[in-house]
PADO-169780 format. One record per residue (C-alpha): residue number from 0; x, y, z. Coordinates in steps of 0.05 Angstrom, whole numbers, plus 5000, padded with zeros to 4 digits. Example, Ala and Ser with C-alpha at 12.3 -4.5 7.8 and 13.67 -1.06 7.14 Angstrom:
@nr->0&X->5246&Y->4910&Z->5156
@nr->1&X->5273&Y->4979&Z->5143
end
This chain:
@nr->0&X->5000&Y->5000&Z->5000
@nr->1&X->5025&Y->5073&Z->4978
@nr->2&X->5025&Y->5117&Z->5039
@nr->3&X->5005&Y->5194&Z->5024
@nr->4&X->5036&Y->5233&Z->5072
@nr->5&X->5020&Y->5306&Z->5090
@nr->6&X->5060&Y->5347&Z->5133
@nr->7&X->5014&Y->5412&Z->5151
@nr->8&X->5061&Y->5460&Z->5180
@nr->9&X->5129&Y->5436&Z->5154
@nr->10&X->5157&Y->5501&Z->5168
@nr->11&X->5138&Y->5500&Z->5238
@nr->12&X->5211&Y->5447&Z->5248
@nr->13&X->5274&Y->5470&Z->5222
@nr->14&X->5307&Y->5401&Z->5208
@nr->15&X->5322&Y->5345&Z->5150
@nr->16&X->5266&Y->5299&Z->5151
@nr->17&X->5302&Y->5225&Z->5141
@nr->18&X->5265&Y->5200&Z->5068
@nr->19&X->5216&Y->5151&Z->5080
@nr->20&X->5246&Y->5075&Z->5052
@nr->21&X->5160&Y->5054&Z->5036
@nr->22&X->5128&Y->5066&Z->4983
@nr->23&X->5098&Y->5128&Z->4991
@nr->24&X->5074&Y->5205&Z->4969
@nr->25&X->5101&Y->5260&Z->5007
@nr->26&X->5061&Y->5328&Z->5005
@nr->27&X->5085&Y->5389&Z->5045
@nr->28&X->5052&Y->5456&Z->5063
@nr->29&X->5094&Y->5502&Z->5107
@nr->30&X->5029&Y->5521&Z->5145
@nr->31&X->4958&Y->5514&Z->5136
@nr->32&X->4892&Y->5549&Z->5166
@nr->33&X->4845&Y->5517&Z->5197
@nr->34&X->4796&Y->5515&Z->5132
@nr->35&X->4847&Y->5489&Z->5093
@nr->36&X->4860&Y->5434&Z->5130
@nr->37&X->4810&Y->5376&Z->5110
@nr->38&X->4824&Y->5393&Z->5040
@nr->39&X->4895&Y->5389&Z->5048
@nr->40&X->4884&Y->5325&Z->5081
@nr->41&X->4830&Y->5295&Z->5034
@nr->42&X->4879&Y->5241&Z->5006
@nr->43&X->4925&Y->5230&Z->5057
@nr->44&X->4935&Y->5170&Z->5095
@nr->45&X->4984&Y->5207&Z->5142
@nr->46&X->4982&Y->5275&Z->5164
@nr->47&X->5030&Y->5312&Z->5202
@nr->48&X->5020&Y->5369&Z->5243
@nr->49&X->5062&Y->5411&Z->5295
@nr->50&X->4998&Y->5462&Z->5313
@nr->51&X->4949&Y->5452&Z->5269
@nr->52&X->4876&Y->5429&Z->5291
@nr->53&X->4856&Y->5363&Z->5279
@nr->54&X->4791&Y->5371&Z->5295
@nr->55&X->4728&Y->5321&Z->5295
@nr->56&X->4705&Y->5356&Z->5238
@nr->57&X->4774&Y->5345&Z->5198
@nr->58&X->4771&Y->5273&Z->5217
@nr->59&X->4698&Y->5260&Z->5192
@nr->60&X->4714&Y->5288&Z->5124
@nr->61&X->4783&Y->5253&Z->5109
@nr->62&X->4770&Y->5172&Z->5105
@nr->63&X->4823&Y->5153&Z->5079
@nr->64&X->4865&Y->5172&Z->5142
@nr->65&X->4889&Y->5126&Z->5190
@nr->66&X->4957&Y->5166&Z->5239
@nr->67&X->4960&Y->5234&Z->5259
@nr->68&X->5028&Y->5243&Z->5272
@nr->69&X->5045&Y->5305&Z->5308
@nr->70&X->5112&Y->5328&Z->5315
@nr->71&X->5119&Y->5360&Z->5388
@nr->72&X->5098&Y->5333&Z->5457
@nr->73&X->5031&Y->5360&Z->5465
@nr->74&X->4973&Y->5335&Z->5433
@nr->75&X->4924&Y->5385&Z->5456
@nr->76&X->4913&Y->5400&Z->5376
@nr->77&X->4884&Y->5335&Z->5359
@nr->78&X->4814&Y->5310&Z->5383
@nr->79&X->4838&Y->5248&Z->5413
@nr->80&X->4766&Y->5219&Z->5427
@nr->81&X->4745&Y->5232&Z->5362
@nr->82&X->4813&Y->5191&Z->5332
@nr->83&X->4797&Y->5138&Z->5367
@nr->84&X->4715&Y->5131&Z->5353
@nr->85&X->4745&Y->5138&Z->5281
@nr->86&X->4804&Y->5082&Z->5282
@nr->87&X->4851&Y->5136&Z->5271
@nr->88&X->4925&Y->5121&Z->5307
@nr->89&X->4962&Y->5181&Z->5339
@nr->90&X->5033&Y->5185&Z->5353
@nr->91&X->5073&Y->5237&Z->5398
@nr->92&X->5145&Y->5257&Z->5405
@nr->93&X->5173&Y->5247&Z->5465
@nr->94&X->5245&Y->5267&Z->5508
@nr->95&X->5277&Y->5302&Z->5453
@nr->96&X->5263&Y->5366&Z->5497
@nr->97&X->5301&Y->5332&Z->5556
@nr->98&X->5364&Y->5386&Z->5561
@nr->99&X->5337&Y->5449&Z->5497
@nr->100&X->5276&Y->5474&Z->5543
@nr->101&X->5318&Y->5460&Z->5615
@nr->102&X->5370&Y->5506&Z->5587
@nr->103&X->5316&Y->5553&Z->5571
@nr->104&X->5283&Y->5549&Z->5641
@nr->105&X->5359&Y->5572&Z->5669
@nr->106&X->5372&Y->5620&Z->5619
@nr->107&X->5305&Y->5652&Z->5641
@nr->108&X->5324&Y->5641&Z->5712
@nr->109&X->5390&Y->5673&Z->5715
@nr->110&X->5369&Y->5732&Z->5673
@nr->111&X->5324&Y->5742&Z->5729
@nr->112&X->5352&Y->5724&Z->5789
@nr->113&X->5422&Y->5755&Z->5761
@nr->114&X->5385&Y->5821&Z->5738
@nr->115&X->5412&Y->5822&Z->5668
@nr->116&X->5372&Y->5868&Z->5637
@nr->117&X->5378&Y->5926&Z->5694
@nr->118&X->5452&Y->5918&Z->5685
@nr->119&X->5452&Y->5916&Z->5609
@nr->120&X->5412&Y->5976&Z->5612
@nr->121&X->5463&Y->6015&Z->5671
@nr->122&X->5518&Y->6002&Z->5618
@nr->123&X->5484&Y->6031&Z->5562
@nr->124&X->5470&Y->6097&Z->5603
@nr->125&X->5545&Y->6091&Z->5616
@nr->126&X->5537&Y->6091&Z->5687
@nr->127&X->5595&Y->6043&Z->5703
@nr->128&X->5633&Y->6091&Z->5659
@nr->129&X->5615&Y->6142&Z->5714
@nr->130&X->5632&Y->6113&Z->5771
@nr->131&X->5691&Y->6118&Z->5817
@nr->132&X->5692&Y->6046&Z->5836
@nr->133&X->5709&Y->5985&Z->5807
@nr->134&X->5639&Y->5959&Z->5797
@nr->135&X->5567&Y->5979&Z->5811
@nr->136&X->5513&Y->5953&Z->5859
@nr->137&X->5461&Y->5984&Z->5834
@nr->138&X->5413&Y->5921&Z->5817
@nr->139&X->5408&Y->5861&Z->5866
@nr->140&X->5434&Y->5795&Z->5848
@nr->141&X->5412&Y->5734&Z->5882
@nr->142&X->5455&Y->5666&Z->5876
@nr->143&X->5421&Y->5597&Z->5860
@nr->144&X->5463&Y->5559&Z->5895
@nr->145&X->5433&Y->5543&Z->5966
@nr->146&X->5356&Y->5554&Z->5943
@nr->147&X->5293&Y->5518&Z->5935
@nr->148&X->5266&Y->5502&Z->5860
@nr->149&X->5196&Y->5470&Z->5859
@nr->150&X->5181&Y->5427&Z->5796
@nr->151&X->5101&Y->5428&Z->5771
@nr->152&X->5109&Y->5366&Z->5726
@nr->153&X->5162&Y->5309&Z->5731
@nr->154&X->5176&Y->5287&Z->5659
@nr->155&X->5236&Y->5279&Z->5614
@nr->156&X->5237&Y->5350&Z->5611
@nr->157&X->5231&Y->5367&Z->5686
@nr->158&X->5271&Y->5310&Z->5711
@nr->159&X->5320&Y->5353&Z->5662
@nr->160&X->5311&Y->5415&Z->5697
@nr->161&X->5328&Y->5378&Z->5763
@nr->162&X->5390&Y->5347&Z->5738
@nr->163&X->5417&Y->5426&Z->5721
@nr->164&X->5383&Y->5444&Z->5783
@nr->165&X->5418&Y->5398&Z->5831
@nr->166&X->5493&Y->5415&Z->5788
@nr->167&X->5480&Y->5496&Z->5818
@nr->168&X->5464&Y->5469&Z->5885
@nr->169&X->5400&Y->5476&Z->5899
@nr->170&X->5347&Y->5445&Z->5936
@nr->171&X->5295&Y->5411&Z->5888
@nr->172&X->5206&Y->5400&Z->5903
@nr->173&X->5170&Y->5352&Z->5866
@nr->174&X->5105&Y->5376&Z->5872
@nr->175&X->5042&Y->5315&Z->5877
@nr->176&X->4988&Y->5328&Z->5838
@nr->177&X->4935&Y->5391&Z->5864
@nr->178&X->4891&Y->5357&Z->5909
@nr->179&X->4919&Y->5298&Z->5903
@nr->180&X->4890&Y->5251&Z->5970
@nr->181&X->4956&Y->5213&Z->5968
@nr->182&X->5031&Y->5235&Z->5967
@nr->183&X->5081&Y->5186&Z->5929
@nr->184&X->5156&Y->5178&Z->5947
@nr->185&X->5192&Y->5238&Z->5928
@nr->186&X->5137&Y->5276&Z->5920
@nr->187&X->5114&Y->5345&Z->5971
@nr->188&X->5042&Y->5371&Z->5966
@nr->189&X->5028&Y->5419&Z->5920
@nr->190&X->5008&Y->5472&Z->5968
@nr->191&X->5071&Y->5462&Z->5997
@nr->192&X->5120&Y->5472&Z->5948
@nr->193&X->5082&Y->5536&Z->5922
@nr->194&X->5104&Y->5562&Z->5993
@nr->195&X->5161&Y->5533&Z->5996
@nr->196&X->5204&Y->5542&Z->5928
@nr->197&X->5241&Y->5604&Z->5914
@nr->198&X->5238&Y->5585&Z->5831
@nr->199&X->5174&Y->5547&Z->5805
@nr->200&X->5183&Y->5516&Z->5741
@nr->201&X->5119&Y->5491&Z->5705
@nr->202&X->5124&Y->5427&Z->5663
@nr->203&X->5055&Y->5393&Z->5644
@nr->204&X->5008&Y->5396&Z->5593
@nr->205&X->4952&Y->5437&Z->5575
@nr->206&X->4886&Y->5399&Z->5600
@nr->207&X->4824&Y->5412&Z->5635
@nr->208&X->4857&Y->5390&Z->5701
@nr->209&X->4917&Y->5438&Z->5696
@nr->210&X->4879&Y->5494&Z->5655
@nr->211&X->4905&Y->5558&Z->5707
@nr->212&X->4931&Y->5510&Z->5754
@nr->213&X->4964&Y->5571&Z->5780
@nr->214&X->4924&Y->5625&Z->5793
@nr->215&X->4904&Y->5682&Z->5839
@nr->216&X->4901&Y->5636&Z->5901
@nr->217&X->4963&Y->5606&Z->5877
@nr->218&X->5002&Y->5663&Z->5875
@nr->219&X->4979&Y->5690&Z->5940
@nr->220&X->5012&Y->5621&Z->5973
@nr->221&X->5081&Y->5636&Z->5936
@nr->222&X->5147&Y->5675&Z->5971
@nr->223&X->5138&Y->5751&Z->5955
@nr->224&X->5208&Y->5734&Z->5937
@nr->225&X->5192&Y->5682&Z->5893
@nr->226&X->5199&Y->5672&Z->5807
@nr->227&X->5147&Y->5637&Z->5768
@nr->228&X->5179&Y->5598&Z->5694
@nr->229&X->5131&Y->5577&Z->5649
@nr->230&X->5158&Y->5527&Z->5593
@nr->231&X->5097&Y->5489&Z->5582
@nr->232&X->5035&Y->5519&Z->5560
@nr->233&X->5005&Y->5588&Z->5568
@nr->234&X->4937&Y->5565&Z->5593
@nr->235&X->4966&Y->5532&Z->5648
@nr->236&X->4974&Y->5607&Z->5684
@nr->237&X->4912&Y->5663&Z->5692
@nr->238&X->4944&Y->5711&Z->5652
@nr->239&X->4911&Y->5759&Z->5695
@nr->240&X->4931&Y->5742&Z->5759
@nr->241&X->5002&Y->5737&Z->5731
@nr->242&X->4993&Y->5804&Z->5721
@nr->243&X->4972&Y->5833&Z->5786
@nr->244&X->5022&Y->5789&Z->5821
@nr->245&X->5079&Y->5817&Z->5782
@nr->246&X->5053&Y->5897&Z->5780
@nr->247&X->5044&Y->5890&Z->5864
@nr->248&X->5105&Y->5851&Z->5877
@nr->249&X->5064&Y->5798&Z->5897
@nr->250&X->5121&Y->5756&Z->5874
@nr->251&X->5185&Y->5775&Z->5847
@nr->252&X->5182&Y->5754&Z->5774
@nr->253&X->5165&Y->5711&Z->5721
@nr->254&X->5203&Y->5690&Z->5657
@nr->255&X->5157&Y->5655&Z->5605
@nr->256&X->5159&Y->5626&Z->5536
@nr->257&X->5087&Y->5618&Z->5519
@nr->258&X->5024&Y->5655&Z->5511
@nr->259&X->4950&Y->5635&Z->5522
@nr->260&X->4936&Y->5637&Z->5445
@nr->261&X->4999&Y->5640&Z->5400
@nr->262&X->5003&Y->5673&Z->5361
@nr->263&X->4976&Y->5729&Z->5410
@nr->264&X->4944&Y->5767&Z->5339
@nr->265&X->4892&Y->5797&Z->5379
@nr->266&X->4940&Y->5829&Z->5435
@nr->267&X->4961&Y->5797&Z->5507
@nr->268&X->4965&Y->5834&Z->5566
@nr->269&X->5035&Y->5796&Z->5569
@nr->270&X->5059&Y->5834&Z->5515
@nr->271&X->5058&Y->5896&Z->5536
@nr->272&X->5082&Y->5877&Z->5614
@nr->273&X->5147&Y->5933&Z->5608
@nr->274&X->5170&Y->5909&Z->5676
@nr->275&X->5242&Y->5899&Z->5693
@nr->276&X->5225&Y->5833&Z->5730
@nr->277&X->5194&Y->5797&Z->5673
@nr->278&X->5215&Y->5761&Z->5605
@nr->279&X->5179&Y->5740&Z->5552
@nr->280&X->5203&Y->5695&Z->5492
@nr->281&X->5165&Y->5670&Z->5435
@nr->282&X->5155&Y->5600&Z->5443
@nr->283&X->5226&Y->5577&Z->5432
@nr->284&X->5241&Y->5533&Z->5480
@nr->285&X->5243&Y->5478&Z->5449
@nr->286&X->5276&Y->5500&Z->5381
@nr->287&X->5352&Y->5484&Z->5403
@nr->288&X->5368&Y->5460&Z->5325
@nr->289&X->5405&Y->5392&Z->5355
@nr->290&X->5328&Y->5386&Z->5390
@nr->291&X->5289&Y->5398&Z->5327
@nr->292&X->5336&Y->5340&Z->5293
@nr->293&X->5323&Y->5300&Z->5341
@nr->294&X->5245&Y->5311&Z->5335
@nr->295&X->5248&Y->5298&Z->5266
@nr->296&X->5287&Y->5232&Z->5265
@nr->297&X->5233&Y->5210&Z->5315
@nr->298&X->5175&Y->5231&Z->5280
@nr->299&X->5196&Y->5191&Z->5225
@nr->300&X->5212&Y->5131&Z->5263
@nr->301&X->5151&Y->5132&Z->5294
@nr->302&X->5117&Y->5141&Z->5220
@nr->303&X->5158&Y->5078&Z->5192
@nr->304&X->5145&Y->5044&Z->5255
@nr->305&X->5057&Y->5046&Z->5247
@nr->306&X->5065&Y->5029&Z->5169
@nr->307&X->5109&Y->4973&Z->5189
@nr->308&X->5053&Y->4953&Z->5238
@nr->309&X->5088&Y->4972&Z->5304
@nr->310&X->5060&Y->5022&Z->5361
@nr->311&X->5122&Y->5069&Z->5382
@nr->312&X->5102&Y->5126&Z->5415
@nr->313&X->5026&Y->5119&Z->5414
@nr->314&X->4975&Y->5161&Z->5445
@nr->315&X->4909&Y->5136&Z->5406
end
């Protein structure tokens, strides 16, 4: 059987795509909207998608599909109930984010908790030029070494932030699930690491059970001292709490890489947040070009593995 492959958003990865040794057809679109999809999709027997919707709608008008394979970790994109009341197979990557999006996290961090920006910007206005000392102490600086992170999500990629963690010194919280009735081995309550860590790093997927899983009453448990990184998804944070915690110091900052909706079109209040104690990067994370290879070896794997009738990396 000839495969008929179609990769929706092929320029959402920035990688060589190993050549497929089936038979097969290969079709690429380096994005596609939303009502362009099914038709994109009307012969395929594969489709590949990064961001774009597979919704129940998509699925009910291309028969002839049988994998979604979508090249990231999340799957929030796809309707997985619908995939699977359809016989449709869906595959995820998974772990090539293990050290690209920890390095993030820490380059977010110390930016922060180093004050790069304030000093960059001292420089520029030539003040250590000025002055009649060797350096300046105009911006606090606070060490990592000797302080507390607390990890919202334990998988490759925040047992990867641990390992860098634990090489500065610090103290590492595995938070248990929110409201969790039982703690597991390693694991502190949820409540507790919030008032606990000095540096909360948030690593789990968008879903109705984590949907602003940190929130106004979230934030009031946190250090006043505390920073908030958010590598996962931007619906796991109220945007608007975020914002009144950081504009009345209600904790000390925030770096994060996503956005509720992305691309924020229509405005975000993130956006325009011109405070010295937060950062704000487009959804890179993950885009480390040794990463995206390694995506895209796997996604192709996992595609050779379902035509030669093997389940790697399954969801559906």
């Amino acid at each position: 059987m000839k495969e008929y492959i179609v990769f929706l958003d092929r320029a959402t990865l920035v990688a060589e795509l190993p050549i497929p040794d089936f038979d097969h057809v290969w079709v690429e679109h380096p994005e596609t909207a939303p009502e362009d999809t099914a038709d994109h999709l009307r012969r395929a027997t594969v489709a590949i998608t990064n961001k774009v919707p597979i919704t129940r709608a998509v699925l009910e008008s291309c028969h002839k599909l049988r994998l979604v394979a979508v090249a990231a970790t999340g799957v929030n994109n796809v309707d997985l109930e619908a995939c699977r009341e359809m016989g449709v197979a869906v595959c995820n990557i998974r772990g090539y984010a293990e050290h690209t999006v920890p390095e993030h996290v820490f380059m977010l961090l110390l930016a922060l908790r180093r004050n790069l920006l304030a000093w960059r910007r001292s420089l520029q206005a030539g003040a250590w030029q000025k002055s009649s000392r060797f350096c300046l102490f105009d911006h606090e600086m606070h060490d990592l070494h000797g302080s507390t992170l607390g990890l919202v999500g334990h998988g490759s990629v925040g047992a990867g932030v641990e390992r860098l963690a634990r090489a500065f010194g610090m103290d590492v919280l595995i938070a248990e699930h929110k409201d969790a009735t039982a703690i597991r081995p390693g694991r502190t309550p949820f409540d507790e690491v919030l008032a606990r860590a000095d540096h909360l790093s948030l690593h789990v997927p968008l879903a109705d059970s984590t949907r602003h899983l940190i929130g106004a009453q979230e934030f009031g448990l946190m250090k006043k001292s505390a920073v908030l990184i958010n590598t996962a998804r931007g619906g796991v944070v109220d945007e608007a709490a975020l914002v009144s915690a950081l504009k009345t110091q209600r904790i000390a900052g925030a770096g994060f890489d996503v956005l509720a909706v992305e691309p924020p079109s229509q405005g975000n209040p993130l956006l325009d947040l011109d405070l010295p104690n937060f950062l704000l990067t487009p959804h890179v994370a993950w885009s480390g070009r040794e990463a995206m290879q390694t995506l895209a070896d796997q996604l192709m794997d996992n595609i050779a593995a379902f035509v030669g009738g093997e389940s790697r990396n399954r969801v559906v």
